[in-house]
C-alpha positions in Angstrom: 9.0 29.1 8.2 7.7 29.2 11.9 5.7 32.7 13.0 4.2 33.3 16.0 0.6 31.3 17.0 -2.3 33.7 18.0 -4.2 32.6 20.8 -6.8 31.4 18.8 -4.7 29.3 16.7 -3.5 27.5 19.5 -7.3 26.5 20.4 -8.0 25.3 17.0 -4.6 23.0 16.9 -7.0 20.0 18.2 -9.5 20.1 15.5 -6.2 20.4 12.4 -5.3 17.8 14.4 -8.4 15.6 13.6 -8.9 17.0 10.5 -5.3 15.3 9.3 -5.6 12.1 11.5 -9.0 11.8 9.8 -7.4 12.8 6.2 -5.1 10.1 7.1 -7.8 7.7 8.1 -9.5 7.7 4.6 -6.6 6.6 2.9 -6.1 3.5 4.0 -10.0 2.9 4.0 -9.7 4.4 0.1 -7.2 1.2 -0.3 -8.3 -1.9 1.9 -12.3 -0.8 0.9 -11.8 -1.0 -2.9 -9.6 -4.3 -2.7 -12.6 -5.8 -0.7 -15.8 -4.4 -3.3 -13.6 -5.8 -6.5 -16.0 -9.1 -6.9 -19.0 -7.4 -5.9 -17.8 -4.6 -8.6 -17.3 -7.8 -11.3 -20.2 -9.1 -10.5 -22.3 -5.6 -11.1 -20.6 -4.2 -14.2 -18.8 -6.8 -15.5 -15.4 -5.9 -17.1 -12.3 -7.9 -17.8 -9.7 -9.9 -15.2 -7.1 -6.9 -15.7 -9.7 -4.0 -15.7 -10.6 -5.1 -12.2 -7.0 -5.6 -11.0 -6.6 -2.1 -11.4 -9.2 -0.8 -9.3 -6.5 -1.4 -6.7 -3.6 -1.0 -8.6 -4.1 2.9 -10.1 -4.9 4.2 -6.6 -1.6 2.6 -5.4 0.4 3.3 -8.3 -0.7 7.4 -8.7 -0.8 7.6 -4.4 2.9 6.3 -4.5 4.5 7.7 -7.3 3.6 11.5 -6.4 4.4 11.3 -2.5 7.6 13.4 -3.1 6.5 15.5 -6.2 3.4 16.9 -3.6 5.5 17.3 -0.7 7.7 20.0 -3.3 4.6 21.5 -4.6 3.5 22.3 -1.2 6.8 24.0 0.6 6.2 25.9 -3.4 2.7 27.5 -3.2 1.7 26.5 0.3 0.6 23.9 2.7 -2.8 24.7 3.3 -3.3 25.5 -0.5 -2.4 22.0 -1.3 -4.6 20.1 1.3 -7.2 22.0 0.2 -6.9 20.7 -3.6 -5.5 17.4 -2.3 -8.9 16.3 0.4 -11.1 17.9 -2.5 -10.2 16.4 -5.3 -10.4 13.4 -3.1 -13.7 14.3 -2.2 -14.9 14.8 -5.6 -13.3 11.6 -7.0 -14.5 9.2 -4.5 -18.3 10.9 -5.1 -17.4 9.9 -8.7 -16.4 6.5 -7.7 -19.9 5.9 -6.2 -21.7 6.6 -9.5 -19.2 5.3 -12.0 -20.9 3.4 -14.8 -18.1 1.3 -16.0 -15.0 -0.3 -14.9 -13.6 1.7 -17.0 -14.1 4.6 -15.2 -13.3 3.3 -11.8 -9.9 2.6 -12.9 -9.1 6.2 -14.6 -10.9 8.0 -11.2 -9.3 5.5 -9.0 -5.8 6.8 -10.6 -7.0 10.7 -9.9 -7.8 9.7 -6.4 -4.2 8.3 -5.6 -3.0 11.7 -7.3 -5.6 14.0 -4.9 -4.5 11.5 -1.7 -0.4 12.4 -2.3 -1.0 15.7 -2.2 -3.8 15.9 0.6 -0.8 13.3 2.6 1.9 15.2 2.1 0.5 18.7 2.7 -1.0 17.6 5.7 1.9 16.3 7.6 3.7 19.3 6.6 0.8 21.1 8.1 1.3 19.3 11.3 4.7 20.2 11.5 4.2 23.7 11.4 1.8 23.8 14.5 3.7 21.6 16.6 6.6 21.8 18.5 8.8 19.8 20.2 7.1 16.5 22.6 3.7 17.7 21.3 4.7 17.0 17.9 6.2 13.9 18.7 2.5 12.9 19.9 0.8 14.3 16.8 2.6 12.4 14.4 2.2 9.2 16.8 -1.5 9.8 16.3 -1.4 10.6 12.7 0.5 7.0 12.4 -2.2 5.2 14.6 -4.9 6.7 12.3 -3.6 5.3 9.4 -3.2 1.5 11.3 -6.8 2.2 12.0 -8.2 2.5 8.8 -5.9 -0.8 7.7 -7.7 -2.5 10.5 -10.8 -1.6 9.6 -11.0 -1.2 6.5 -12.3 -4.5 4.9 -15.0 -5.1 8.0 -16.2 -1.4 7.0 -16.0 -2.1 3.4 -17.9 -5.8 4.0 -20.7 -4.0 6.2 -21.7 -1.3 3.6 -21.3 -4.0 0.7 -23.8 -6.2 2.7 -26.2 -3.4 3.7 -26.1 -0.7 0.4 -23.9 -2.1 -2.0 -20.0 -1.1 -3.3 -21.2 2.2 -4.4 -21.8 2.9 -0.9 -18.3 2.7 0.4 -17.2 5.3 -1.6 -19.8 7.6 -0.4 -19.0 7.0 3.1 -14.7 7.9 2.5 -16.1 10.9 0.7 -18.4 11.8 3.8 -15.6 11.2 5.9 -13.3 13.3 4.3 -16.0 16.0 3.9 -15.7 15.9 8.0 -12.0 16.2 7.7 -12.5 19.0 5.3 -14.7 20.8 7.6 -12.9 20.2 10.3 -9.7 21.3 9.3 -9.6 23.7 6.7 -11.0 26.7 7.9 -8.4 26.9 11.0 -5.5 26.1 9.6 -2.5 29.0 8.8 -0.9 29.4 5.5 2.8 28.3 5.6 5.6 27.7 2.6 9.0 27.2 2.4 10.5 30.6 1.1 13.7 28.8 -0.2 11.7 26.3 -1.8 13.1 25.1 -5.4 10.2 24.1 -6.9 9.3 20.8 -8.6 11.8 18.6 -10.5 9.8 17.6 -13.5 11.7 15.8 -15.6 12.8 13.3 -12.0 9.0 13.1 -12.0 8.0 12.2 -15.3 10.4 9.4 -15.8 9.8 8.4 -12.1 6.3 7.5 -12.3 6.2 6.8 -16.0 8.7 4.4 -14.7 6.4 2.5 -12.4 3.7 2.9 -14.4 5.1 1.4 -17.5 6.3 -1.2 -14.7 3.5 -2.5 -13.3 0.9 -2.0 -16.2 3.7 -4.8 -17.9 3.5 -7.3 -14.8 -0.3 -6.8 -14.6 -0.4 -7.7 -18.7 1.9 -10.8 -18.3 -0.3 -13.3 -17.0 -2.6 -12.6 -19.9 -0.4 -11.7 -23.4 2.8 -13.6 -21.9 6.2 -12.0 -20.8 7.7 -12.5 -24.3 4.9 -10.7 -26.2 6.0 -7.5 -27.9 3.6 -5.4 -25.7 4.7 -6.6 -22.2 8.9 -6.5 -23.5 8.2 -3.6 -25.2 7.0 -1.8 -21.5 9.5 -3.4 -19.5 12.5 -1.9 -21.3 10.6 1.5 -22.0 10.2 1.0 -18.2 14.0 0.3 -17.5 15.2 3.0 -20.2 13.0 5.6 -17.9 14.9 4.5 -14.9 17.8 4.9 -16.6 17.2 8.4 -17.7 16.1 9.4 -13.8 19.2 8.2 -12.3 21.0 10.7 -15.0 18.6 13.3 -14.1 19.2 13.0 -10.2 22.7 13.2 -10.9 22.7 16.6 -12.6 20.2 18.1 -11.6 20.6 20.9 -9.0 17.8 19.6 -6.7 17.1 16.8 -7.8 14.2 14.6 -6.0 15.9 11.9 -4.5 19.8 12.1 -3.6 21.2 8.6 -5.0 24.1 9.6 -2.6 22.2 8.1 0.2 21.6 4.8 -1.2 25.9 4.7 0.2 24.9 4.0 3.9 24.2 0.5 4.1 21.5 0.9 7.0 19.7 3.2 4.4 19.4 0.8 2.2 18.8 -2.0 4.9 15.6 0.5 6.2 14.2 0.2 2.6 14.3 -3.5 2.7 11.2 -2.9 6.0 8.6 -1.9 4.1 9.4 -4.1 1.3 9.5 -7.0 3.0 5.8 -5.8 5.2 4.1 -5.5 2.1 4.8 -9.3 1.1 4.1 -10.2 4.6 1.0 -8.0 5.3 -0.5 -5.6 2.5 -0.8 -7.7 -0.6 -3.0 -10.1 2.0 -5.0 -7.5 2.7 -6.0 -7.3 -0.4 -5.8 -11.3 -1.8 -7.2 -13.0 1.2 -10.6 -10.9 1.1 -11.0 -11.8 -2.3 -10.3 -15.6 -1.8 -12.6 -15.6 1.4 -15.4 -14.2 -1.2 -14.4 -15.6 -4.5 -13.5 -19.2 -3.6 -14.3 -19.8 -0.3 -18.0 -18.8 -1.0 -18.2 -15.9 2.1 -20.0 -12.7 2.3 -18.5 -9.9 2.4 -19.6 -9.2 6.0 -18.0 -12.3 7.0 -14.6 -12.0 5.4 -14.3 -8.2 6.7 -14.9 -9.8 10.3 -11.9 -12.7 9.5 -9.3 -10.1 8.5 -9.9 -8.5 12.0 -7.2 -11.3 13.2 -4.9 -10.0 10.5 -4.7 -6.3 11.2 -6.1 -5.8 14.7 -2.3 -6.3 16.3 -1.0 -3.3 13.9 -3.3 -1.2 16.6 -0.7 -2.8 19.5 2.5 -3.9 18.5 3.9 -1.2 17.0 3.9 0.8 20.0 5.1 -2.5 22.2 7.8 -3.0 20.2 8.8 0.9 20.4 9.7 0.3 23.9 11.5 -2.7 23.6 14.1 -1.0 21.4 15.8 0.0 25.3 16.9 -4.0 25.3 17.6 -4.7 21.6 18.5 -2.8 18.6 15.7 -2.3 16.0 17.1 -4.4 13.4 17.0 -7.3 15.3 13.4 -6.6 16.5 12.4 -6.2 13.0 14.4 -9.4 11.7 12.7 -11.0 14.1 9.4 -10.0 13.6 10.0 -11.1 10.1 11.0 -14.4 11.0 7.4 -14.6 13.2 5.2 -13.2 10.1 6.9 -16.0 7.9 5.9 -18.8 10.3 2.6 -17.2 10.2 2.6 -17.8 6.6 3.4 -21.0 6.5 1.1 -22.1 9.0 -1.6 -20.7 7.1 -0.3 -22.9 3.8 -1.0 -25.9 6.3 -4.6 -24.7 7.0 -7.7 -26.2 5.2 -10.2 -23.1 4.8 -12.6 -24.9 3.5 -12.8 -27.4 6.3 -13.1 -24.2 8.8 -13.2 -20.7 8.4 -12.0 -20.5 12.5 -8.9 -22.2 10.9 -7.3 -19.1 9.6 -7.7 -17.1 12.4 -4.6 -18.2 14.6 -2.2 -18.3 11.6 -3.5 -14.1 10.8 -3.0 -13.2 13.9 0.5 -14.4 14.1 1.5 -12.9 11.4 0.1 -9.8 12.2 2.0 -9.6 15.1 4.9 -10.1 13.3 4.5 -7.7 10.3 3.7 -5.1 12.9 7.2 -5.2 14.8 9.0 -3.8 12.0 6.0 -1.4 11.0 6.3 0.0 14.3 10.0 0.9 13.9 10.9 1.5 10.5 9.4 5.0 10.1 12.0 6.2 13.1 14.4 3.8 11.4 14.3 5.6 8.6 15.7 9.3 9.4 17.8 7.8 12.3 20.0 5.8 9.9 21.8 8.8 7.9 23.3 12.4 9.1 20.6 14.8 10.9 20.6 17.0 7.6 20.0 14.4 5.0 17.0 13.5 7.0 14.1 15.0 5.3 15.2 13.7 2.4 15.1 9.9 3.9 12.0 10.2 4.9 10.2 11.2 1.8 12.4 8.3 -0.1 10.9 6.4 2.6 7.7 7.2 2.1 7.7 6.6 -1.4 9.5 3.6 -1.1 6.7 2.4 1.0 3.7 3.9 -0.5 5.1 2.8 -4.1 6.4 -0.8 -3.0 2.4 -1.4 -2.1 1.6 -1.1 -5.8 4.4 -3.0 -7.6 4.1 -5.6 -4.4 0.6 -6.1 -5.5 1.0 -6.4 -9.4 3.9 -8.8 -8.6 1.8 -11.0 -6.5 -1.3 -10.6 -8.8 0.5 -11.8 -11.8 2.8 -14.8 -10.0 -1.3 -15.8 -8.5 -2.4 -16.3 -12.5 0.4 -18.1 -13.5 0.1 -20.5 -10.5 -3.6 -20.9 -11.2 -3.0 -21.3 -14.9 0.0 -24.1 -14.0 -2.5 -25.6 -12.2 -5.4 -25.0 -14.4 -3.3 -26.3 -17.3 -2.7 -30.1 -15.3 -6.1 -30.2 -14.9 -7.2 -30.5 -18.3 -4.2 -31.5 -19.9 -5.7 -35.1 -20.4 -8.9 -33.7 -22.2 -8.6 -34.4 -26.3 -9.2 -31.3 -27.8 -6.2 -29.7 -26.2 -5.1 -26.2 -28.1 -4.6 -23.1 -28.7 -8.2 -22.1 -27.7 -7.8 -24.3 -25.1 -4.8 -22.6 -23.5 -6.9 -19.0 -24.0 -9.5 -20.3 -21.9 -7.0 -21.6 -19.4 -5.7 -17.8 -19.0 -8.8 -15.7 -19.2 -10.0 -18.5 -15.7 -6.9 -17.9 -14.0 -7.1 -14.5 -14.4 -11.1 -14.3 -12.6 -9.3 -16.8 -10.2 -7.0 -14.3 -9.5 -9.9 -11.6 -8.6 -11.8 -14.0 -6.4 -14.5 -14.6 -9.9 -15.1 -18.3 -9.6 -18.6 -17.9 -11.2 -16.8 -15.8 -15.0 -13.7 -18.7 -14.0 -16.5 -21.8 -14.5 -17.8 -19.4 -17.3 -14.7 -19.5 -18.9 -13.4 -22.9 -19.0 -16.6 -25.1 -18.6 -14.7 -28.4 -19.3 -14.0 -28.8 -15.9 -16.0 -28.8 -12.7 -16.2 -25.6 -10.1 -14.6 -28.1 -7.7 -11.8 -28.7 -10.3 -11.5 -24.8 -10.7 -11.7 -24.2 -6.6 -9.2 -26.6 -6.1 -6.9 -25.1 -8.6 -7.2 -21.8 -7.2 -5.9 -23.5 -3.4 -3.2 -25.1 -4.9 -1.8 -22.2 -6.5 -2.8 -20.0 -3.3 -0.8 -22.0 -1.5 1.9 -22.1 -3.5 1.9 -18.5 -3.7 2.4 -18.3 0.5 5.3 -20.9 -0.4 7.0 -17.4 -2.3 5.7 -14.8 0.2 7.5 -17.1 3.0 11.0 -16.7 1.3 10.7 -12.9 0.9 9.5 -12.6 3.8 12.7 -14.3 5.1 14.9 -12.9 3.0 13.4 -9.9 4.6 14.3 -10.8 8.0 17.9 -11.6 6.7 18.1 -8.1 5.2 17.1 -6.5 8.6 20.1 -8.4 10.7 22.7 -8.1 8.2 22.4 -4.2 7.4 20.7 -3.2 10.9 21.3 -4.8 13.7 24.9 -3.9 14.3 25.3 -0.2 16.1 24.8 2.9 14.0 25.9 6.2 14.5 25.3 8.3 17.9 21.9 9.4 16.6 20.4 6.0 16.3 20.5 5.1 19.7 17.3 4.0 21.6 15.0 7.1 22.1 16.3 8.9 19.2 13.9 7.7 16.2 10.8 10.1 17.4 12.6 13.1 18.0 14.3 12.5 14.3 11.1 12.3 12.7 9.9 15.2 13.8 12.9 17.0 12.8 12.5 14.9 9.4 9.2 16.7 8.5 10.3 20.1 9.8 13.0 20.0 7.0 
């Protein structure tokens, strides 16, 4: 509920401005920063090929699942109450981080620092809405969005810099120091606001949402390892599809529930959803996999493959806002489809590069599809409130978000475990012709994908010493490539989505112009 802004308030909007553009900075850094320490963490303490997946995957997983649940908890018992427990606890955890003994513990405080980032996220944005009106909010949330393509940009070249100079323990210091700032900055001039007709939290749509995805992606992540048909992974995939079973029935009776399934009727709803989908396949999980090949396989420092992923993610600092203004010629679903169809070309030109040969090599290909994955990353978020009535749109846009934020996770686990089976295909030709071929054997075949598959090529030689590290390298390209081969049909598949659901003309608010003022109106709500 809006009151009236003292004088003072108005002075200090700046600073709750940089405190949440700077909240929203670590998060990403909190993502891209532990994908790019995971073989300098192996290498230190050790720990299996799944342990060390999940260094990436429980942040995700936690961050994704909550988005909605915190946004309800803070219209409940208050904005500012909420970013205050959210950027802590996120301050706290990633201090933990830096002195964790185990990877153990980096998964479990990893998964509390997903939970602390939903609700410092989602409380902060509300907070933004609260002090800003009209064009000036329009520009806030422009800037909050820019902050967050900042620290994708920069992420791994941070992460490499502080690996190379203090060690992984250090970048979690430094995203705890920078939210400290935030902390600082923010909290002590920000105003208390809640929703007084708030409903509180649907718990039982929460629950067997992100025991859902949980149960989900802890199965995908286990495939590669015990093999779909063991009793474990079956047994978590149908727990996982029974939960998803029980929260459609919950959503359907409840009397506010956390996501209306009545939306999912507007076929430009569902065609928005298919954007982020399709740029994490295109653009996130490569975030996170081409660091670790540039590291693991490719023999680079981590300096070095921080500098290289500068030609992947620099253009999200660009495009995005180009592409915003050429929505006056073309609809958005055409941009996006065709920004789709210019990240897949990027992909396959980087299938067709030898790394190995040159590092320069991969530049050109990283670029493009950076440029391409950022046309639709520019446009989906006004996409997303623009494409159903003006009253169902705060609803869209947390769906979106978690549809996003969520999709990252599963994107990864999916592209983590289709990686190990590809490098155990390939591991599996290699030394098919050796004589003592068995069950042993095939155990040592998975346990070297599987450090394949976090950029270990050292544990991978460990592993399976019958065959050479050139054998093993080789391997780990072919299925690498292979893998691009997938990412290049999703990622058209993608861009098929986008024109058949979006580019024809939607209603009279999703004209041209319309997307910014929605999603200011989106967060108000």
């Amino acid at each position: 509920m809006k009151t009236a802004i003292p004088h003072d308030t108005q002075r200090s909007k700046p600073l709750i401005l940089a405190a949440v553009c700077l909240a929203a900075l670590v998060l990403p850094l909190a993502f891209s920063g532990g994908a790019v320490a995971t073989p300098a963490i192996g290498r230190d303490l050790g720990g299996s090929a799944s342990a060390l997946t999940w260094i990436t995957n429980a942040f995700m997983l936690s961050f994704g699942s909550l988005l909605m649940a915190a946004g309800a908890l803070a219209d409940q018992f208050g904005r500012k109450r909420l970013f205050i427990w959210g950027l802590g606890g996120f301050i706290a955890t990633s201090l933990a981080l830096g002195c964790a003994p185990s990877v153990g513990w980096l998964d479990g405080l990893r998964a509390l620092q997903g939970v602390a980032a939903a609700a410092s996220l989602a409380s902060g944005t509300a907070a933004l809405a609260q002090e800003f009106d009209g064009h000036a909010r329009t520009r806030a949330f422009s800037m909050l969005g820019t902050s967050f393509g900042i620290g994708l940009a920069f992420g791994p070249l941070m992460a490499g810099a502080l690996i190379a100079q203090s060690g992984w323990r250090a970048i979690f210091f430094a995203i705890a120091a920078i939210g400290a700032l935030a902390f600082g900055f923010g909290v002590p001039r920000m105003r208390e606001t809640r929703d007084p007709d708030a409903s509180g939290l649907d718990w039982p749509g929460t629950l067997s949402f992100t025991g859902m995805l949980a149960l989900f992606t802890f199965a995908v992540i286990q495939a590669p390892q015990d093999g779909w048909a063991s009793p474990t992974v079956a047994g978590m995939l149908a727990a996982s599809a029974l939960l998803l079973m029980v929260f459609v029935m919950v959503e359907t009776r409840v009397a506010h529930p956390m996501l209306t399934l009545s939306l999912f009727r507007y076929p430009r709803f569902v065609g928005v959803q298919m954007l982020p989908i399709g740029t994490c396949y295109c653009y996130i999980v490569l975030i996170v996999m081409l660091p670790l090949r540039f590291v693991g396989a490719e023999g680079l420092g981590e300096m070095d493959a921080g500098l290289l992923m500068i030609a992947l993610s620099a253009p999200m600092l660009v495009v995005p806002m180009l592409v915003a203004s050429l929505t006056r010629w073309a609809s958005a679903g055409v941009l996006s489809g065709i920004g789709f169809l210019i990240a897949a070309l990027g992909l396959y030109w980087l299938s067709r590069v030898d790394m190995s040969a040159s590092r320069a090599s991969v530049i050109g290909p990283m670029l493009v599809i950076g440029v391409g994955a950022g046309m639709p990353w520019g446009l989906m978020d006004g996409l997303s409130v623009s494409v159903v009535p003006k009253e169902r749109a705060g609803m869209a846009s947390g769906i979106f978000s978690t549809t996003r934020v969520a999709g990252e996770g599963i994107a990864l686990a999916i592209v983590t475990a289709m990686l190990a089976g590809l490098a155990q295909t390939s591991l599996a030709q290699a030394v098919a012709q050796l004589p003592q071929n068995g069950p042993a054997l095939a155990a040592q075949i998975a346990e070297a994908a599987q450090r394949l598959t976090t950029g270990d090529l050292a544990q991978a030689a460990a592993s399976l010493p019958q065959i050479s590290r050139h054998e093993l390298a080789l391997s780990y390209t072919q299925a690498f490539t292979r893998l691009l081969h997938v990412l290049i049909v999703i990622t058209l598949l993608s861009a098929l989505a986008s024109f058949a659901f979006l580019s024809r003309a939607g209603s009279r608010d999703d004209r041209p112009g319309q997307p910014q003022r929605k999603v200011a109106e989106s967060v108000a709500a």
